[in-house]
C-alpha positions in Angstrom: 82.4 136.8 195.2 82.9 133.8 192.7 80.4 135.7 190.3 82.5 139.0 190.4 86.1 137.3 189.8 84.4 135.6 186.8 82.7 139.5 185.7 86.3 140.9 186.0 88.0 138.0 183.9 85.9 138.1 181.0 86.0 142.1 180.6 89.7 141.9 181.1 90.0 139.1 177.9 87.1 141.0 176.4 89.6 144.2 176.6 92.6 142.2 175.6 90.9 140.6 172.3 90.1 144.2 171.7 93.3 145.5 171.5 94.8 142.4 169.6 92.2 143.4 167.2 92.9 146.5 166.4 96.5 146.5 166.3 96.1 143.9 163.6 94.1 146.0 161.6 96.6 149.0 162.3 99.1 146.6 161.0 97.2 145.1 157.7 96.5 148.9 157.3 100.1 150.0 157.0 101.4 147.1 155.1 98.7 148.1 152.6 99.7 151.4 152.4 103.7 150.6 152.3 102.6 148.8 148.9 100.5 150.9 147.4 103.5 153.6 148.2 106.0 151.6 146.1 104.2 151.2 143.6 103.1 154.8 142.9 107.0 155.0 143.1 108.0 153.2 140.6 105.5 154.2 138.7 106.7 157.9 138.6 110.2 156.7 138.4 108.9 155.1 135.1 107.4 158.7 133.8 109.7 161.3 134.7 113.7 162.3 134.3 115.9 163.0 136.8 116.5 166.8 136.1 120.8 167.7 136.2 121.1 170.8 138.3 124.5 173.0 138.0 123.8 176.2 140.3 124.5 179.3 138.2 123.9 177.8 135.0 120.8 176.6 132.7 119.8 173.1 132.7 120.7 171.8 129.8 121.2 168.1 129.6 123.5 166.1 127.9 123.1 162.4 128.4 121.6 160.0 126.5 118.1 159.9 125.7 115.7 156.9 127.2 115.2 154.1 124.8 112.1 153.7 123.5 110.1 150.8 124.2 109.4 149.5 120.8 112.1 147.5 119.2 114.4 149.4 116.2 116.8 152.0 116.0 115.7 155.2 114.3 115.0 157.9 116.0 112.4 159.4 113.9 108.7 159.4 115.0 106.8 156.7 113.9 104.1 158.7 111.4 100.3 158.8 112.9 97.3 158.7 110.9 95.5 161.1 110.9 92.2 161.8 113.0 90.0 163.2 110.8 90.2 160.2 108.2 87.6 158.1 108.2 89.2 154.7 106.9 88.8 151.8 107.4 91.7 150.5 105.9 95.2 151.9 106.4 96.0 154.5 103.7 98.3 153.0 101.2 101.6 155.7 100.0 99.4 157.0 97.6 96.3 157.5 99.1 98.3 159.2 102.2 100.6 161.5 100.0 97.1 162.5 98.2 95.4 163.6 101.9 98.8 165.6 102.6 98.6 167.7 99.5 94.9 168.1 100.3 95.7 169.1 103.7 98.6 171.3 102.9 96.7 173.9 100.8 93.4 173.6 103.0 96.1 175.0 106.2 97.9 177.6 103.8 94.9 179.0 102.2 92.8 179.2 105.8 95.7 180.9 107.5 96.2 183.7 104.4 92.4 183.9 104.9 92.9 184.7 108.6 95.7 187.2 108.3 93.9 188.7 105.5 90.3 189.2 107.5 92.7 190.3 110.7 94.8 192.8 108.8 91.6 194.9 106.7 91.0 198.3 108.5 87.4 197.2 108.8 88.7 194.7 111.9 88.5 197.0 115.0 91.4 197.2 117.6 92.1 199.0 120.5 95.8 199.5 119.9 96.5 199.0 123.6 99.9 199.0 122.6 100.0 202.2 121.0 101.1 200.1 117.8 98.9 202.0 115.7 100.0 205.3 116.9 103.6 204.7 117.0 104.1 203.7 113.0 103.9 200.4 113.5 103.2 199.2 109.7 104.4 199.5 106.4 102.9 200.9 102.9 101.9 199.0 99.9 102.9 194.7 98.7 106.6 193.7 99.3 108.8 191.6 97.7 108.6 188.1 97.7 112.1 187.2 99.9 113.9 183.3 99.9 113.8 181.6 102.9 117.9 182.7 103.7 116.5 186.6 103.5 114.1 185.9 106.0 116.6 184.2 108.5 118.9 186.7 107.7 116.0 189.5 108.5 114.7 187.5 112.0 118.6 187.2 113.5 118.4 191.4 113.7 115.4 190.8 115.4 118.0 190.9 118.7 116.0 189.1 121.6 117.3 190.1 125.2 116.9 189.5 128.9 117.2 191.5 131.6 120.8 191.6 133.4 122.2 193.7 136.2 123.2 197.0 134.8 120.0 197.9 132.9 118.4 201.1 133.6 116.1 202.3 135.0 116.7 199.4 137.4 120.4 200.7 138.5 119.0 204.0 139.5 116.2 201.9 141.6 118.7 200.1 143.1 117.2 196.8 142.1 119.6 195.8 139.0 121.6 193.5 141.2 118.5 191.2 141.0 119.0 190.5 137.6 121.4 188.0 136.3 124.8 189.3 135.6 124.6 187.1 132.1 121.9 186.8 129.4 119.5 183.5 128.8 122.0 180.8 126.6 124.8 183.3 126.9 127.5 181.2 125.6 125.8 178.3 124.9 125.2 176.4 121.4 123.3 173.4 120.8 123.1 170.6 118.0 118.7 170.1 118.0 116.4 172.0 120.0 112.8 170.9 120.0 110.3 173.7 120.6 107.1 171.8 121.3 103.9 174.0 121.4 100.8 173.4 123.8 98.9 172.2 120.6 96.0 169.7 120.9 97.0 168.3 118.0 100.1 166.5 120.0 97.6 164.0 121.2 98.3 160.8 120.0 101.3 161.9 117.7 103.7 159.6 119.9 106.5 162.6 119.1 107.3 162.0 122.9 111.0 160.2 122.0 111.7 162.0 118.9 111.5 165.1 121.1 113.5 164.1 124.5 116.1 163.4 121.8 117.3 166.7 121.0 119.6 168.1 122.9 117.5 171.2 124.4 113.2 171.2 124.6 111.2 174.0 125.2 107.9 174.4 126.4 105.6 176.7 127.6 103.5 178.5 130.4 101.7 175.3 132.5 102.0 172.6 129.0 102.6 169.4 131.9 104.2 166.1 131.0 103.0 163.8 133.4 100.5 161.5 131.7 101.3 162.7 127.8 104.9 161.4 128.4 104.7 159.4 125.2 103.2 162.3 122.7 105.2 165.1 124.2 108.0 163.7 126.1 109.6 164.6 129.8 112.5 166.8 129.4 112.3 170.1 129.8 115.4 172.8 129.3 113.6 176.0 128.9 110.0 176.9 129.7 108.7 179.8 128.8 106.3 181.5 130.8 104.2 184.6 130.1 103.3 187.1 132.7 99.6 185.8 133.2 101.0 182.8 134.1 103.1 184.3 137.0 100.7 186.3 138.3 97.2 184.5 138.2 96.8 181.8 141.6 95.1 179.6 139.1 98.4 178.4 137.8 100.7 178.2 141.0 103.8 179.4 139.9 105.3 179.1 143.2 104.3 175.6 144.0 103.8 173.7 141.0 106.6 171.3 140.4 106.9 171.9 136.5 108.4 175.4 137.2 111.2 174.1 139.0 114.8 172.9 138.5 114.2 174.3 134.7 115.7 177.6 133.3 112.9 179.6 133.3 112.4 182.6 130.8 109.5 184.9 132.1 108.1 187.8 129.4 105.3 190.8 129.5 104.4 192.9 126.6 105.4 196.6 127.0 104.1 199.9 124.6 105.4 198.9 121.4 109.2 199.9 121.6 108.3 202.0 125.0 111.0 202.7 127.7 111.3 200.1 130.7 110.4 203.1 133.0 107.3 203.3 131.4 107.2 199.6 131.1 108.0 199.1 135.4 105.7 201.4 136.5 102.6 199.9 134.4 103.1 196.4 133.1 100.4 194.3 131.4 100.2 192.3 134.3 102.2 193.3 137.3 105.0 190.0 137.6 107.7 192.1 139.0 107.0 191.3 142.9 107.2 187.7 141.6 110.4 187.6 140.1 112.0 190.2 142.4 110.8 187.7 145.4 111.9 184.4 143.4 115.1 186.0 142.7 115.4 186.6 146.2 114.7 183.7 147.9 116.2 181.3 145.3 119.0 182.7 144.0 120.8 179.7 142.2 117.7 179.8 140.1 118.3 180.3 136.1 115.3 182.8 136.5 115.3 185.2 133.8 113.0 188.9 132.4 112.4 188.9 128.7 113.7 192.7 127.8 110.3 194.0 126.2 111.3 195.4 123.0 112.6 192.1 121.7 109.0 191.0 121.3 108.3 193.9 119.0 111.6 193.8 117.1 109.9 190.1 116.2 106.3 191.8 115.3 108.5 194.5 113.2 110.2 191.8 111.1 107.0 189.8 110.7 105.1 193.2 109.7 107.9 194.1 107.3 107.3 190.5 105.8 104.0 190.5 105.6 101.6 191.3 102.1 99.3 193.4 104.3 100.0 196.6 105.4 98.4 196.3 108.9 99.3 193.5 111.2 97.6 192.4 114.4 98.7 195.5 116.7 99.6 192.6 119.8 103.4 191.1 120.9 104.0 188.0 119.3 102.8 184.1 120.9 104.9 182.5 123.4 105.9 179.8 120.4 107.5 182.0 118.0 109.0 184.0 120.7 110.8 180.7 121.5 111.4 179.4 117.6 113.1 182.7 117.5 115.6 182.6 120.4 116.2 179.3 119.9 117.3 180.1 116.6 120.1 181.7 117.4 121.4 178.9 119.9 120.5 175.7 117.8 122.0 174.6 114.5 118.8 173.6 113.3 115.3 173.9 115.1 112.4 171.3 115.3 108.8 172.5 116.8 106.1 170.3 117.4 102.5 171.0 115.8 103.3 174.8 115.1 102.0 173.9 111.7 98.5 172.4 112.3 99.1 168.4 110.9 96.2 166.0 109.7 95.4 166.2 113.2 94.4 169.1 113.7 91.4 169.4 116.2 88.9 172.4 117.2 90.8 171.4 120.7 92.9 174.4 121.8 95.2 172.6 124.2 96.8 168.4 124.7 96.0 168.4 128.2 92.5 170.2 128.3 88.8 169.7 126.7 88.6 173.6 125.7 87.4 174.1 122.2 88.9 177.5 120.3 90.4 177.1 116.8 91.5 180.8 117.4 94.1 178.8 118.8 95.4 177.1 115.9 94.8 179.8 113.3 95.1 183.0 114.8 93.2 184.8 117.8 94.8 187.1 119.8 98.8 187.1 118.9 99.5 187.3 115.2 99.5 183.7 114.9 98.6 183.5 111.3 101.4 185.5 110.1 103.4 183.8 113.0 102.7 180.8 110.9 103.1 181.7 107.2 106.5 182.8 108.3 107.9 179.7 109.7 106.4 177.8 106.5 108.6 180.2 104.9 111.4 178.5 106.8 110.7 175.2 106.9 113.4 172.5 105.1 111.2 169.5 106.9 108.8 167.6 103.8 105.8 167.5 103.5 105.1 164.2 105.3 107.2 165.5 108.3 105.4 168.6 108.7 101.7 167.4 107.7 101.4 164.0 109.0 104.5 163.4 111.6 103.8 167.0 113.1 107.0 168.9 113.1 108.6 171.8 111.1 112.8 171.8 110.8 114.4 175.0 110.5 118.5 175.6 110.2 119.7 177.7 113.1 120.8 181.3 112.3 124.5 180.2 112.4 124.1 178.3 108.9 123.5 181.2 106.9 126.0 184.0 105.6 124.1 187.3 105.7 124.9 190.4 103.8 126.6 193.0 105.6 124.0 195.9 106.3 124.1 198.6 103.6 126.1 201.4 104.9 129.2 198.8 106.4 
């Protein structure tokens, strides 16, 4: 009986210690975890912005920018050598302004080499956009315009979004789904960086020149999380194309970058072909997206790109160009937004539009994918895209070449002639 008391003592401390044990652990455990937690917090904190929402209206923000953290006031990018030179010494003034030059006429003449090779009848298109067919060119070499004639050309190239009212949409009954007001309606801004999905942004350290402008655009699924310092963390506008929308790949409905921005969707239509036409067969069908986003998210500055303002663009660059045929596809994404931001911004700064000295086979910051179709022209008319907004550019030559940005003056800084029968 002794022998059984003693059995039943020991299994009961046995059991006891057991569960001291483990609830230790448990505890160890969680206070582990609370740690790790908080500091995966503040790290984030450290990384992102608080984004200002006003229901109704676009997010633009208006407070001061986050200092750097590098001592000195200016607010110019501190210039990056470039990748591709194998020094081992830093380049002196000299020796820099020298590779610049170099560099300079190696981009112009390789992207008048692309848009030549792209624009001879011997390159084969299938003119899915009924470009061909519809006129969509002009005859013979025109002249040579200033920099003010071309602004003055691109402001009638009038870029739109959809808004409650437009037909067909009224007749469908669907019109009230649309915005009652336009993208920027109303509002004017000081600087707006545009900052492209370039590779080239790697290691360029633009990321506080850019989150100090007062509006920054980006585009389709370009993050910030992890490039903070080369491409900053503010976004105002992103602009999305309808591949984006539609493919699962890129999560449009759960990915955090698409939310608590204004968000400017676009799909290319026949060139200059009705919206009927354009609903019933889109490139890629985004309608039951926006329609349902609209929908359940209401507050939302969700907003359509009307089609033809994407070929009033190609018309202007095709009038502009020396060629006779352009590339019979909408314009990119980028110049899209260079273009409406033109008309909102007194001047205009993108990032890496204009390939700099670190220009990579790379196609995108955030990815390993090689294409320099990217860079100098594949399936938008990127080329001509380009020449144009060198054209434009008031930045010099160290800005735009080894910094990695183009400047242009906003379309409200020019005085254009009235239009010849006014």
């Amino acid at each position: 009986m002794r022998l059984v008391g003693l059995s039943v003592w020991l299994f009961l401390n046995l059991v006891v210690l057991g569960m001291c044990s483990y609830l230790y652990l448990l505890w160890v455990q969680y206070w582990h975890y609370a740690q790790t937690a908080k500091l995966q917090s503040l790290q984030e904190q450290d990384e992102t912005e608080v984004i200002e929402t006003r229901p109704g209206k676009p997010r633009f923000h208006y407070r001061h920018p986050r200092p750097p953290a590098t001592t000195g006031s200016t607010v110019s990018p501190t210039p990056t050598p470039a990748q591709n030179l194998t020094t081992v010494a830093p380049l002196t003034r000299a020796e820099l302004l020298k590779a610049v030059e170099r560099h300079k006429n190696e981009i112009f003449v390789q992207l008048r080499r692309s848009q030549k090779t792209r624009s001879s009848v011997l390159t084969k298109y299938d003119d899915r956009y009924g470009v061909e067919a519809g006129g969509g060119r002009h005859e013979g070499r025109i002249q040579e315009v200033t920099r003010d004639q071309l602004l003055c050309a691109l402001r009638k190239a009038s870029i739109r979004t959809l808004r409650d009212g437009d037909q067909p949409f009224t007749d469908l009954k669907i019109a009230k789904y649309f915005p009652s007001t336009e993208l920027l309606e109303g509002r004017f801004f000081n600087t707006c960086a545009v900052v492209s999905s370039s590779a080239a942004l790697r290691g360029s350290k633009l990321g506080y020149f850019i989150d100090s402008h007062d509006a920054v655009v980006r585009f389709n699924h370009a993050p910030t999380l992890g490039y903070v310092s080369d491409v900053g963390s503010r976004t105002t506008l992103r602009i999305v194309n309808s591949q984006v929308v539609t493919k699962p790949e890129y999560n449009f409905w759960g990915a955090p970058l698409y939310s608590d921005v204004a968000l400017l969707l676009w799909d290319p239509s026949k060139y200059h072909g009705s919206l009927d036409e354009w609903y019933k067969k889109p490139d890629f069908d985004l309608f039951p997206v926006y329609f349902r986003r609209r929908l359940m998210l209401p507050q939302e500055d969700l907003y359509l790109l009307q089609p033809n303002s994407l070929w009033n663009i190609w018309d202007i660059l095709q009038q502009h160009s020396p060629y006779a045929r352009l590339v019979p596809h909408p314009p990119s994404s980028g110049f899209l937004g260079i273009m409406l931001m033109l008309a909102h911004c007194e001047r205009v700064n993108a990032m890496e539009f204009i390939p700099s000295l670190r220009v990579t086979p790379r196609c995108h910051y955030w990815d390993a994918y090689n294409d320099t179709s990217c860079t100098f022209g594949g399936w938008h008319p990127e080329d001509s895209e380009k020449l144009a907004t060198l054209k434009l550019n008031t930045a010099d030559d160290l800005e735009t070449y080894q910094q990695g940005f183009v400047s242009i003056p906003g379309f409200s800084s020019i005085t254009c002639p009235p239009p010849p029968d006014s």
